[in-house]
Every structure is written in C-alpha cells, then in structure tokens.
MITORDREN-652591 format. One record per residue (C-alpha): x, z, y; residue in three letters. Coordinates in nm, 2 decimals, decimal comma. Layout:
BEGIN
x=X&z=Z&y=Y&r=ALA
...
! end
This chain:
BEGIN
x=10,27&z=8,02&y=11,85&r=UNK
x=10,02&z=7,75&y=11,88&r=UNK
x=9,65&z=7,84&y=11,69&r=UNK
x=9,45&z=7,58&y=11,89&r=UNK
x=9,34&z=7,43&y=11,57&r=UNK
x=9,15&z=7,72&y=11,52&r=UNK
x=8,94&z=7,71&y=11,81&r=UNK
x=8,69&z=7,44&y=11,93&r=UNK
x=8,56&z=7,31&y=12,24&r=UNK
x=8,22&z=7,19&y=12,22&r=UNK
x=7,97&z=7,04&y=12,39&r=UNK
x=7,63&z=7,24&y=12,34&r=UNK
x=7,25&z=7,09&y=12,50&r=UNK
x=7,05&z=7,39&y=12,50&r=UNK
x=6,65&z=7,36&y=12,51&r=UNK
x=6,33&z=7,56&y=12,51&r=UNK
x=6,10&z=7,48&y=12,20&r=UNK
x=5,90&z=7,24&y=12,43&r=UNK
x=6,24&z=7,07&y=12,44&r=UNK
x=6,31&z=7,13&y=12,84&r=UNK
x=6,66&z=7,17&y=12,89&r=UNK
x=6,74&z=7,54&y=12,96&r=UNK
x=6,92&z=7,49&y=13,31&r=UNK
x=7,14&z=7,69&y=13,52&r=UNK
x=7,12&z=7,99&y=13,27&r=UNK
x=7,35&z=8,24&y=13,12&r=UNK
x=7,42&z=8,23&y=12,74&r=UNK
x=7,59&z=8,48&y=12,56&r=UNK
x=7,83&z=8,31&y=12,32&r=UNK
x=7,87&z=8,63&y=12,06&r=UNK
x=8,07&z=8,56&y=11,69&r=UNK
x=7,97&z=8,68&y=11,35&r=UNK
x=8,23&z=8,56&y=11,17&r=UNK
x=8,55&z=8,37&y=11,09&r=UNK
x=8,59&z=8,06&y=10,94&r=UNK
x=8,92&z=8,20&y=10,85&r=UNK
x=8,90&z=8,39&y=10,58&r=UNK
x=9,06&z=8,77&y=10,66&r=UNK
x=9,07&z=8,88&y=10,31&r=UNK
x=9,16&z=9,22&y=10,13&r=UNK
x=9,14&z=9,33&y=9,75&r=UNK
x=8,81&z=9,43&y=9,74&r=UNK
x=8,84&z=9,67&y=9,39&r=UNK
x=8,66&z=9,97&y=9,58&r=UNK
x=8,33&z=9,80&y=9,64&r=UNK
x=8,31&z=9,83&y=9,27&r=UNK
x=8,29&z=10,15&y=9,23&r=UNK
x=8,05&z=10,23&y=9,57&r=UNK
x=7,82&z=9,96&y=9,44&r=UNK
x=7,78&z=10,15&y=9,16&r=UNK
x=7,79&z=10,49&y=9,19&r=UNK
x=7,51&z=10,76&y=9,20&r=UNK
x=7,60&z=11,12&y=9,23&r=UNK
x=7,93&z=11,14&y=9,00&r=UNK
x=8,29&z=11,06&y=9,10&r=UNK
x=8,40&z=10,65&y=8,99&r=UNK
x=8,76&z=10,57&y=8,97&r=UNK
x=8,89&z=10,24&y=9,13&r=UNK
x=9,03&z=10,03&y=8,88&r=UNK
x=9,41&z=10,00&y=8,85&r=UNK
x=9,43&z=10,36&y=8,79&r=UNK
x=9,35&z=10,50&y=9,14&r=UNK
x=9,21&z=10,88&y=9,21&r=UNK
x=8,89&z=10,98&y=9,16&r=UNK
x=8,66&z=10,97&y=9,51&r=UNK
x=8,31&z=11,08&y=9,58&r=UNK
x=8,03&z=10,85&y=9,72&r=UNK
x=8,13&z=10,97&y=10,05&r=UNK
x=8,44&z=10,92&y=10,05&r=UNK
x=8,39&z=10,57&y=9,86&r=UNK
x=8,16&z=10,49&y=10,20&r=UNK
x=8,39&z=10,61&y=10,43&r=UNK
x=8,66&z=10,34&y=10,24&r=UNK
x=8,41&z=10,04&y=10,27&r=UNK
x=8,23&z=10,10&y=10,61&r=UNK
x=8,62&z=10,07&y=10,69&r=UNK
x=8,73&z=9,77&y=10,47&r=UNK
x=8,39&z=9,59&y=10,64&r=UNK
x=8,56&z=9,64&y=11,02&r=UNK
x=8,83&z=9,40&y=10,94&r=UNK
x=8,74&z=9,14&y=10,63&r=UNK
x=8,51&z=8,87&y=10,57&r=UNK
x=8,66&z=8,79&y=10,21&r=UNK
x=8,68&z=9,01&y=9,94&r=UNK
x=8,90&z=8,93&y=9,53&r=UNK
x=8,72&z=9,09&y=9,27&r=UNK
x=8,85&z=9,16&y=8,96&r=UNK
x=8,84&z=8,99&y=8,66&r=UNK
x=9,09&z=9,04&y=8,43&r=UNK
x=8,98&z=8,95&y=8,08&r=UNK
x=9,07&z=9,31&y=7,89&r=UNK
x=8,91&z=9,49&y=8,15&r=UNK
x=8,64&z=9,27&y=8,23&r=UNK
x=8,54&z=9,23&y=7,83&r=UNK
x=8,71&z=9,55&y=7,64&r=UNK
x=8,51&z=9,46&y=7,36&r=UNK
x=8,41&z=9,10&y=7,28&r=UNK
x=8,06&z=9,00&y=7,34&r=UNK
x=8,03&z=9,32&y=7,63&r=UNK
x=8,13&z=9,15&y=7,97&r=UNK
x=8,06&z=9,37&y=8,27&r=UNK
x=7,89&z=9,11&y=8,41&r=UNK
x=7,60&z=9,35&y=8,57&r=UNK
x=7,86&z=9,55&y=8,75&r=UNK
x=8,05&z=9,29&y=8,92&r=UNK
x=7,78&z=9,09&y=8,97&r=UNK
x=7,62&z=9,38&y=9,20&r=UNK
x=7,92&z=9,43&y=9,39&r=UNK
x=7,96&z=9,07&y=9,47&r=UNK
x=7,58&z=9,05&y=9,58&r=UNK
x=7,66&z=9,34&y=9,82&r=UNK
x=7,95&z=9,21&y=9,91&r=UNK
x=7,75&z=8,89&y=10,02&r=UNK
x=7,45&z=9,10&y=10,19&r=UNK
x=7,77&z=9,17&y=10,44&r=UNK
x=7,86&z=8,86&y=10,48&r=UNK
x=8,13&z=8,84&y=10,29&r=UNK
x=8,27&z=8,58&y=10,08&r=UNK
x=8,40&z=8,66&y=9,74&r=UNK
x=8,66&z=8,52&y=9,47&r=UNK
x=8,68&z=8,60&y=9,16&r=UNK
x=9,04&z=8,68&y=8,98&r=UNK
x=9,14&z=8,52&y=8,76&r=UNK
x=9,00&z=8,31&y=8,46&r=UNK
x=9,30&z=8,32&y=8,27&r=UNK
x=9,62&z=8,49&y=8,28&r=UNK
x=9,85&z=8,67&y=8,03&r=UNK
x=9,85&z=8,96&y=8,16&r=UNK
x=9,53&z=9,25&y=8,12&r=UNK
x=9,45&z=8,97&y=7,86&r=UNK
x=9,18&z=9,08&y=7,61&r=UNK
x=9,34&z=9,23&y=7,27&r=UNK
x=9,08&z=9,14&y=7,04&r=UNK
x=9,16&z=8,74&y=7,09&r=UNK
x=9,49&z=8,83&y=6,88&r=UNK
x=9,28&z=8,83&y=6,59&r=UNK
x=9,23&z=8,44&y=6,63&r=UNK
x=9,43&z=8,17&y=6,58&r=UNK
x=9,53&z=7,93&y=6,90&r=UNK
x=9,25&z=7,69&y=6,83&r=UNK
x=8,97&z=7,97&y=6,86&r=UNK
x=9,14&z=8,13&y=7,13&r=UNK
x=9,16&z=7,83&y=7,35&r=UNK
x=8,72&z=7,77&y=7,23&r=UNK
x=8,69&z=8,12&y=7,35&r=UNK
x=8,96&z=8,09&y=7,66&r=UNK
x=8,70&z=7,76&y=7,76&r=UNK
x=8,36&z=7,93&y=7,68&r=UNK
x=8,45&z=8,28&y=7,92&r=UNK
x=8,49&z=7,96&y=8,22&r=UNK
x=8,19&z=7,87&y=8,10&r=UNK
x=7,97&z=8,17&y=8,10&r=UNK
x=8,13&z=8,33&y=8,42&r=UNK
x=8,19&z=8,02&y=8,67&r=UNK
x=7,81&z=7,90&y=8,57&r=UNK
x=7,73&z=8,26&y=8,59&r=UNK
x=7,82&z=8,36&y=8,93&r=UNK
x=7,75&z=8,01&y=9,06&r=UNK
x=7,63&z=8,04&y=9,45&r=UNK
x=7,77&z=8,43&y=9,46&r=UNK
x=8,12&z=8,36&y=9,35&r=UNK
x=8,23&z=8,00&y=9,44&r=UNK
x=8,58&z=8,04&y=9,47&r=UNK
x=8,83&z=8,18&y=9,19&r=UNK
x=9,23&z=8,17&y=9,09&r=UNK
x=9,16&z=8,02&y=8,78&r=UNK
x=9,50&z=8,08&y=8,63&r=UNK
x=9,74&z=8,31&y=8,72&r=UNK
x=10,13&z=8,28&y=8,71&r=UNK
x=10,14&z=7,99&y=8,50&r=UNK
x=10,55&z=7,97&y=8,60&r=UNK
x=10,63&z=8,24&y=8,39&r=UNK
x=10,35&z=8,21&y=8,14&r=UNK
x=10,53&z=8,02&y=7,79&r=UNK
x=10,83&z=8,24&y=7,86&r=UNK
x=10,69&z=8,62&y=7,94&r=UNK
x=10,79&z=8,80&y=7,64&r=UNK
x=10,72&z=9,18&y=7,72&r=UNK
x=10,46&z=9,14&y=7,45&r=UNK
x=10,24&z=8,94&y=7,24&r=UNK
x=9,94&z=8,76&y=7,39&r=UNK
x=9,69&z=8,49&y=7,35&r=UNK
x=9,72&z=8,33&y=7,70&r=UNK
x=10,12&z=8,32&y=7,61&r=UNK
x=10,08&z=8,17&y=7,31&r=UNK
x=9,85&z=7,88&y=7,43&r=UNK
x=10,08&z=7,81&y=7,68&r=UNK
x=10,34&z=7,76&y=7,44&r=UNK
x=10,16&z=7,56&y=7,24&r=UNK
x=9,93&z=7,33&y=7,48&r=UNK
x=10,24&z=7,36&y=7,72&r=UNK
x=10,23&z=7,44&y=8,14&r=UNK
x=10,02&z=7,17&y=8,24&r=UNK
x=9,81&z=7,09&y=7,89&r=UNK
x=9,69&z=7,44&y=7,96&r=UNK
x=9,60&z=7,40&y=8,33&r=UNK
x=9,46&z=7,11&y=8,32&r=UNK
x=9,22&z=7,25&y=8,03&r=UNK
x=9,13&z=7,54&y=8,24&r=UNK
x=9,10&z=7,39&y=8,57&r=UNK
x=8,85&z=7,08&y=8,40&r=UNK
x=8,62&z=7,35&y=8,28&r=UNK
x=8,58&z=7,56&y=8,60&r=UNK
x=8,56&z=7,25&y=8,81&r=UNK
x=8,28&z=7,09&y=8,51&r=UNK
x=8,06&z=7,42&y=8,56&r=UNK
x=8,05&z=7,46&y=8,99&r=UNK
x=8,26&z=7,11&y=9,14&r=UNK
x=8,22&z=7,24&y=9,47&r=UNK
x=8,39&z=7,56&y=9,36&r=UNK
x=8,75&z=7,61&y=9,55&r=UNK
x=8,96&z=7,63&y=9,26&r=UNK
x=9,32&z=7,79&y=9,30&r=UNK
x=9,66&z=7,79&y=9,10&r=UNK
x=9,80&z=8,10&y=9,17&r=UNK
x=10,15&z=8,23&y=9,13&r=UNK
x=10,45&z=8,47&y=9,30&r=UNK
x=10,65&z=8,26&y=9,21&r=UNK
x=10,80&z=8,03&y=9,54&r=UNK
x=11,10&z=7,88&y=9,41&r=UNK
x=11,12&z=7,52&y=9,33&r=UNK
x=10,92&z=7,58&y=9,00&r=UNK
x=10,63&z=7,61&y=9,13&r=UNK
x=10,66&z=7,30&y=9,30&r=UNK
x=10,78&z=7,16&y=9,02&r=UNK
x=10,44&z=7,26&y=8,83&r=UNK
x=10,22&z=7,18&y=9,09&r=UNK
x=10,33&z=6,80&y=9,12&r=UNK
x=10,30&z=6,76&y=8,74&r=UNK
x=9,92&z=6,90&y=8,80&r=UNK
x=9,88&z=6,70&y=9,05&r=UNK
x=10,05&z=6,41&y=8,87&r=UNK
x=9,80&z=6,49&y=8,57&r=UNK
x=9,47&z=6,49&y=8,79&r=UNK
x=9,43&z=6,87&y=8,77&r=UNK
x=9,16&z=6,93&y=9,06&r=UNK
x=9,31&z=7,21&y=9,26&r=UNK
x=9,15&z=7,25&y=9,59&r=UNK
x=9,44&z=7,54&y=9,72&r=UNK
x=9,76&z=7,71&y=9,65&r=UNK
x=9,77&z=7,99&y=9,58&r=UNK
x=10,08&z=8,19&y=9,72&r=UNK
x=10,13&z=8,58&y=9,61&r=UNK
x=10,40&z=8,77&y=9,84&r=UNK
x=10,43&z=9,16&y=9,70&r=UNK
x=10,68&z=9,27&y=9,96&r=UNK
x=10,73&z=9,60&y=9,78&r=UNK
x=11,16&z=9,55&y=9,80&r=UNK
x=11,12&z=9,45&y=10,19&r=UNK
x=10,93&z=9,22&y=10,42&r=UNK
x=10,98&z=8,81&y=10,35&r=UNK
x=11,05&z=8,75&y=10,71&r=UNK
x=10,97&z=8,47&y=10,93&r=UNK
x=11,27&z=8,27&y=10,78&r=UNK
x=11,17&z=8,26&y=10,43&r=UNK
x=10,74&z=8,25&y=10,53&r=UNK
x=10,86&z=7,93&y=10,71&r=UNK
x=11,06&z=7,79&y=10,46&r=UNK
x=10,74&z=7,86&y=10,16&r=UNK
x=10,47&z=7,69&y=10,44&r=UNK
x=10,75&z=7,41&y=10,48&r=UNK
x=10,77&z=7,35&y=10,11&r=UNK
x=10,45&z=7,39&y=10,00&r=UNK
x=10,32&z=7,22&y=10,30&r=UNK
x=10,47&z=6,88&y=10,12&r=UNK
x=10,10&z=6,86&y=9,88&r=UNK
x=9,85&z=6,87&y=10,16&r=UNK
x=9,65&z=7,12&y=10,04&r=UNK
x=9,52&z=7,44&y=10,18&r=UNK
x=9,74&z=7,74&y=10,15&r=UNK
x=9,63&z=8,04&y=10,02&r=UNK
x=9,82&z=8,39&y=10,11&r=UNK
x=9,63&z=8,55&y=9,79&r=UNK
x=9,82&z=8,92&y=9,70&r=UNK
x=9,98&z=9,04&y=10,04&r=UNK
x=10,16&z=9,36&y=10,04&r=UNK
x=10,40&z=9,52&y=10,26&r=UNK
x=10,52&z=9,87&y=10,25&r=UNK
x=10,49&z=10,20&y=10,47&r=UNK
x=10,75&z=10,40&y=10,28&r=UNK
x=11,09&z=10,36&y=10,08&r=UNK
x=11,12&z=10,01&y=10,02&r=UNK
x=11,18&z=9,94&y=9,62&r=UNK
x=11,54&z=9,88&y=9,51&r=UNK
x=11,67&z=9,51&y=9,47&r=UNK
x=11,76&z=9,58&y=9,13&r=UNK
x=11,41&z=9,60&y=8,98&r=UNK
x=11,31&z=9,25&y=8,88&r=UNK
x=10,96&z=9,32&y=8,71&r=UNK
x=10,74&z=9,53&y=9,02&r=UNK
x=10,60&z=9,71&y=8,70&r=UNK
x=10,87&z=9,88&y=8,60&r=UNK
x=10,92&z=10,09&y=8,89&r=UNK
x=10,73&z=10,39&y=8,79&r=UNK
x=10,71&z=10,74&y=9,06&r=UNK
x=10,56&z=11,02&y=9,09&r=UNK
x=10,47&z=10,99&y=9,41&r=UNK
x=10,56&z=10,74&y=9,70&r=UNK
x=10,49&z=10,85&y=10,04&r=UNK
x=10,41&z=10,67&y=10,31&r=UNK
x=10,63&z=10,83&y=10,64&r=UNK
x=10,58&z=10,78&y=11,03&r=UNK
x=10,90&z=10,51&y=11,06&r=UNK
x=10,75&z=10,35&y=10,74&r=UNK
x=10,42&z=10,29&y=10,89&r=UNK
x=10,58&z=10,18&y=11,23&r=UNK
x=10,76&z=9,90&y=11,05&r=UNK
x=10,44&z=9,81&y=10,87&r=UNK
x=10,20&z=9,75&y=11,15&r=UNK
x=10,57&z=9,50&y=11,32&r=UNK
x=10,56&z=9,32&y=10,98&r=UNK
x=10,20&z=9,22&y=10,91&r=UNK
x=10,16&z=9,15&y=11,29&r=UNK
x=10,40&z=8,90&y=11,21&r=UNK
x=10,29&z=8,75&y=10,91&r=UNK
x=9,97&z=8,69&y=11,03&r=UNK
x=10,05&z=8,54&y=11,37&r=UNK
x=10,27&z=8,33&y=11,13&r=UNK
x=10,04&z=8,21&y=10,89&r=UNK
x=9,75&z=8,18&y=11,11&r=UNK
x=9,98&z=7,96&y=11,33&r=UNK
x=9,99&z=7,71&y=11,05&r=UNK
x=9,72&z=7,42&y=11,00&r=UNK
x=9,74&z=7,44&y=10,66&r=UNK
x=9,68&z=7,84&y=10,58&r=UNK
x=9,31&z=7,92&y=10,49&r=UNK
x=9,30&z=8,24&y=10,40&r=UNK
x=9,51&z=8,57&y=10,39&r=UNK
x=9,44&z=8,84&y=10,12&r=UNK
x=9,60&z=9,17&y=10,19&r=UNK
x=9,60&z=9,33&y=9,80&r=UNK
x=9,63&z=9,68&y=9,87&r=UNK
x=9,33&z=9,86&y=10,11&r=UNK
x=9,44&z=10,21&y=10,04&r=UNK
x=9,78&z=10,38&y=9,94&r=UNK
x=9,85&z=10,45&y=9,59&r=UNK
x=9,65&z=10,13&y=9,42&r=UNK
x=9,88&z=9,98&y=9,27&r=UNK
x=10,22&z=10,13&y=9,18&r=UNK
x=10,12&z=10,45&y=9,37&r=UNK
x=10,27&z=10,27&y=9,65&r=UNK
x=10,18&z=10,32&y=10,07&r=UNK
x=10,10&z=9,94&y=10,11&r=UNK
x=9,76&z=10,02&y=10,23&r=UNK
x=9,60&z=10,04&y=10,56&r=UNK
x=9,45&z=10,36&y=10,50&r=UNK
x=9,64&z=10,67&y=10,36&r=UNK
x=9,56&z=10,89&y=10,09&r=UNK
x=9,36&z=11,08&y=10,26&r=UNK
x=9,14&z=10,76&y=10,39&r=UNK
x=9,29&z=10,83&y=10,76&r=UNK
x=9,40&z=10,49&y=10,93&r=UNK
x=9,72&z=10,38&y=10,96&r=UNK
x=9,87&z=10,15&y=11,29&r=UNK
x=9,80&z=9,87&y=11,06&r=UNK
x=9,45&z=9,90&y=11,03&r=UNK
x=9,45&z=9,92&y=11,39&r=UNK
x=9,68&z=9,63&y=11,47&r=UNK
x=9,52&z=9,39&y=11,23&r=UNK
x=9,16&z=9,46&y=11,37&r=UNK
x=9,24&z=9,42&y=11,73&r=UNK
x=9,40&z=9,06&y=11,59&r=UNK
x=9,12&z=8,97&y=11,41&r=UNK
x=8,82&z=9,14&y=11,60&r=UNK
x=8,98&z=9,09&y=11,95&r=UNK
x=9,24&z=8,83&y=11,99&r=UNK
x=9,13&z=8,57&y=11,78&r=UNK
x=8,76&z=8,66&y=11,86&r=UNK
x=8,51&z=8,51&y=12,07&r=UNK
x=8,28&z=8,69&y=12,27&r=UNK
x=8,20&z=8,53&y=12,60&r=UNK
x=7,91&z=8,34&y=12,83&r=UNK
x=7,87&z=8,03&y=12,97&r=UNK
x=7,64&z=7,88&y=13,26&r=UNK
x=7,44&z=7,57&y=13,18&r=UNK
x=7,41&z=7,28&y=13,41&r=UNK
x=7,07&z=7,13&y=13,54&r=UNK
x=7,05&z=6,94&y=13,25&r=UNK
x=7,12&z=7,26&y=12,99&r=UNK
x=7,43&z=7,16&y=12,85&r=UNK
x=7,75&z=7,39&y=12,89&r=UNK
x=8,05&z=7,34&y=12,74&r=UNK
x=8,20&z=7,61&y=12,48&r=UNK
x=8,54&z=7,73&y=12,39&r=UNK
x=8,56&z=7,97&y=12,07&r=UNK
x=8,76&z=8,03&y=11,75&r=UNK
x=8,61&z=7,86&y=11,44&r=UNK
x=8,31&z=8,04&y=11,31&r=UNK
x=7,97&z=8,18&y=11,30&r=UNK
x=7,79&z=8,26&y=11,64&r=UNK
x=7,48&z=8,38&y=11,81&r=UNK
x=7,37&z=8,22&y=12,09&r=UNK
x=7,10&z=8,39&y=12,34&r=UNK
x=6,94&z=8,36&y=12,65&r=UNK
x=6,66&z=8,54&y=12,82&r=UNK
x=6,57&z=8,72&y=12,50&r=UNK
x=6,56&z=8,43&y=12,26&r=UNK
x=6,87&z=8,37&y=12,03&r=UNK
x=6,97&z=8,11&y=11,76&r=UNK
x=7,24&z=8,13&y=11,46&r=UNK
x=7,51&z=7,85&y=11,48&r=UNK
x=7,84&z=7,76&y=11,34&r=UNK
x=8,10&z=7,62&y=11,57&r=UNK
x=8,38&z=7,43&y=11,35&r=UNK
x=8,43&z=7,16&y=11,52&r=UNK
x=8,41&z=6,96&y=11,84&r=UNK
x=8,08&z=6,73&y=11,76&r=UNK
x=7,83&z=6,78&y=12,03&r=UNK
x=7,53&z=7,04&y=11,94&r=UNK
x=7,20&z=7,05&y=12,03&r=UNK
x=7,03&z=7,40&y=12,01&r=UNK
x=6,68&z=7,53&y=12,08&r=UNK
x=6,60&z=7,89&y=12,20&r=UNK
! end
C-alpha cells in the first residue's frame, strides 16, 4: 500500500547562532509525534487524573481499579496514542442542571495535553445518555439550553479541547424510539438538518478554528444522503466522522474500501472515530441494537486474540493508506468497557494482548522516524520522515521542529 503522502522530503539549512552553516556534521533526526492522529478512548485518564488514595470506576460501568493499577493502564495507553475522546455525554456530564463536571474533565484534558496529546470532546448533542431533567421543558427551551451547553463548553475548553463530534448519530436521531428524549424530539421538530445546522453554527460561532465532526455508524447511503443536505445547507463540518463497532465480525478490506470510496466523494477528512474489533466470540448477526446483547462475561481466548492483532493490522494499513483518513480512534483500551466485551488491547487483568504489540511496532516503528543525516559544506541535508514533530541535534545543541511538508527549512542549533 502506498503511504508516501505521509512522509516528507525536505530540504533543511542548518546554522550555528552566529548563522555559519553547520557543515559536514551528523544530525540526529529523532520524532515526537505524529501528525496522524493514533487515537484511543481515553475514559481512564479520568479517573487517574483524579484519584487520591480510594478506588474510581471508569465510566461506562467498568471495575473498580486502584491508582496503581489506573497508572499501569495510562503509562500503557501513552506508548501508543497521541489523541485521546473524552467524554461528554450530557446526563453524565450534567446529572443535575446547573452542576457540569467541568473541573474533572477539564483536568484530565490538561494532563492529557502535558503529554502531548490532543484531545476531542464527545459529543455536544446526542440522544442518547441525554440529560433527564431537559424533559421538563418544552422544545423551544430545550433547543436555548441544547445551544447555551455549546456555548459554555466549546468557549470553555477553548485551546485545551479544539476538536469535538458535535452531534452524534443524527441518521437514526427523529426515528429512535426506545424512549423519550429531548435531542429526539428536537430533531423531530427542527428536522435532520434544521437541527445540525443549529448545532454545528454554534460550536463553529464559539472556537471557528475548532475541527468540528458529524459523527454516525451509520455507512449506508443515508448518511450520505444527510451529509450532502448539510453540505447543501452550509453546515461547516470540517470531518466525517465514521464509527465501525465490529462486535458481529471484522468489516474487511472490501467493505473499509467501499466506505473510503463513498465517503471519499465530499473531500473532507475522514474520521475513523469508535473502532472496535473483538478477541472473543463474535456477537450474533441477529442482534440489531449492540446494546441489547447483555453477558455475564465475555472472554477473550488465544485464537480470538490471534485474529484481533490480523484484523486491526489491516485496518490500519488500510486507512492510513488513504489520503483522506486523518485520524483513527480505537474505542475500547481495556476488555470489559463497554458491553463487557475483549475489544481491548489489554486484558482484564491489564496484561497486553498481540494487539497492543502489533499496533505499537506500526505506529512507533514502521511509520516512525528515527534516523541521521550528514550536512554538506554549506549545512544543508536533505530529510526523509513521516509527518510530524521532531528534534533535531547536533554536537549537544538541539531544536524542536515540525516536518509536514516539503518547503525548505532553515534551522539554528
């Protein structure tokens, strides 16, 4: 598979501060980061950030783990990622109007950005894990309070968090009737697109050079369909999102070619946002709502695990492949997040799985630079390296650069 496009080759003067070229010298050429963005559900930070001496549960109904344990989880997660989702479900996030937990998350995200990290926020809207005290409103209110929570948490995490799903499986929205709920009923009443558009305005009004997403798993023609009349209606998304929980099997190449080929037809950036692929029993066909399957326990086995670490290792040589892919966002860090399910890259018992191993040899290895080059008499050398963040040295001295595309550079030691 061709990934040229993420690599550059660059033309670099280097020069003392006296600004004499540095000739016929050795410079390390290390990287710090990836412009891609290797993301994961980042839910445990939360509950490492901030614990003290008790146990903290991860949210989504995870066990309870100590401080040590919670570092072992995050010194891990840090190996791999440089992009973390956060959560912000509405009934979680604000139990009890006027009482955001806008101190907690705003410390993990902080944290998260001490490590180089960059964070998103999900999501702004969505029907599900909705707030139950907006029932008491009618649709009017609702949409004034829907409007004023963009408000308060896009303006308030402006320059930690500047990238969020603002709304969240819109396809479905007007028509999901496992129960009552205030983002269902606006959508019914300001329709699909009246209701993104409102949404979408506001996020983009409080932080315009936020990346906004529209986010859905739904990849049928739908969603196409939805995103044209967005588009058509001047809704400013800067990337799609695209969720792909594999819990009843893996996509395969076929079908991950066929979604970058039809969702390729917008020209925006593509957004893998909720990966997850399974180390255990795959999930009947049958079940239509991933919800609804509800276990005991769901082990993940040897085979299981085997077949995991072949699947992702193919995804992401897949999507990374393609010009248009941004970022990937496995969902699950650990078994048993969601659903109890082994779609993790560590096991219950924090231990790594050949997935953790695989994808970290891709991301820290194979599609990492670490190298030297010799500078000629005049002190330029020429540089081939993924897209990213680097540190350049030589003889003691270093300097911080970013390396994204093929412009000349002039750097001072």
């Amino acid at each position: 598979m061709d990934i040229s496009h993420r690599k550059v080759v660059k033309k670099i003067r280097f020069t003392d501060e006296a600004g004499n070229p540095i000739a016929n010298k050795e410079v390390k050429v290390q990287q710090t980061n990836h412009k891609f963005l290797f993301g994961c559900g980042a839910f445990e930070f939360l509950p490492y950030v901030m614990c003290q001496d008790e146990k903290w549960q991860i949210p989504g109904g995870a066990p309870f783990f100590s401080k040590e344990q919670l570092q072992q989880i995050t010194d891990s997660w840090l190996e791999i990622f440089n992009y973390g989702t956060l959560p912000f479900y509405w009934g979680r996030f604000e139990p009890e109007e006027g009482k955001p937990q806008t101190e907690q998350i705003m410390a993990t995200a902080k944290y998260l950005q001490s490590k180089n990290v960059k964070v998103k926020g999900h999501p702004l809207c969505w029907h599900t894990v909705c707030a139950d005290w907006l029932m008491k409103y009618d649709n009017k209110t609702i949409m004034e309070k829907q409007l004023a929570r963009i408000d308060r948490e896009v303006s308030g995490f402006k320059g930690v968090i500047d990238m969020w799903d603002v709304i969240n499986e819109v396809v479905i929205m007007p028509v999901f009737d496992k129960y009552d709920n205030a983002v269902t009923r606006l959508c019914k009443e300001y329709g699909r697109v009246g209701l993104v558009k409102a949404v979408f305005d506001r996020a983009y009004e409080n932080n315009p050079q936020a990346t906004l997403l529209l986010n859905d798993f739904n990849t049928s023609v739908k969603y196409e369909e939805l995103i044209e009349e967005c588009l058509d209606a001047g809704v400013p998304i800067s990337a799609i999102g695209i969720q792909s929980h594999q819990h009843q099997g893996y996509w395969g190449k076929e079908k991950l070619d066929d979604v970058l080929e039809r969702f390729s037809r917008f020209g925006l950036p593509i957004h893998f946002t909720e990966n997850t692929l399974i180390s255990g029993d795959i999930m009947p066909a049958y079940i239509e709502d991933l919800n609804d399957w509800q276990v005991e326990e769901w082990p993940s086995t040897p085979e299981g695990e085997e077949r995991q670490a072949r699947e992702i290792e193919e995804m992401y040589r897949t999507l990374f492949s393609h010009p248009l892919v941004e970022a990937i966002t496995t969902w699950d860090f650990k078994d048993g997040a969601w659903l109890k399910a082994p779609s993790g890259f560590l096991r219950l018992d924090n231990s790594r799985k050949p997935s953790f191993e695989m994808l970290k040899k891709l991301v820290k290895e194979e599609w990492w630079t670490n190298d030297s080059v010799t500078t000629d008499a005049q002190g330029y050398a020429e540089v081939s390296a993924f897209k990213g963040e680097y540190l350049l040295s030589c003889d003691g001295k270093e300097a911080a650069a970013e390396l994204t595309d093929n412009t000349d550079l002039d750097i001072t030691l």
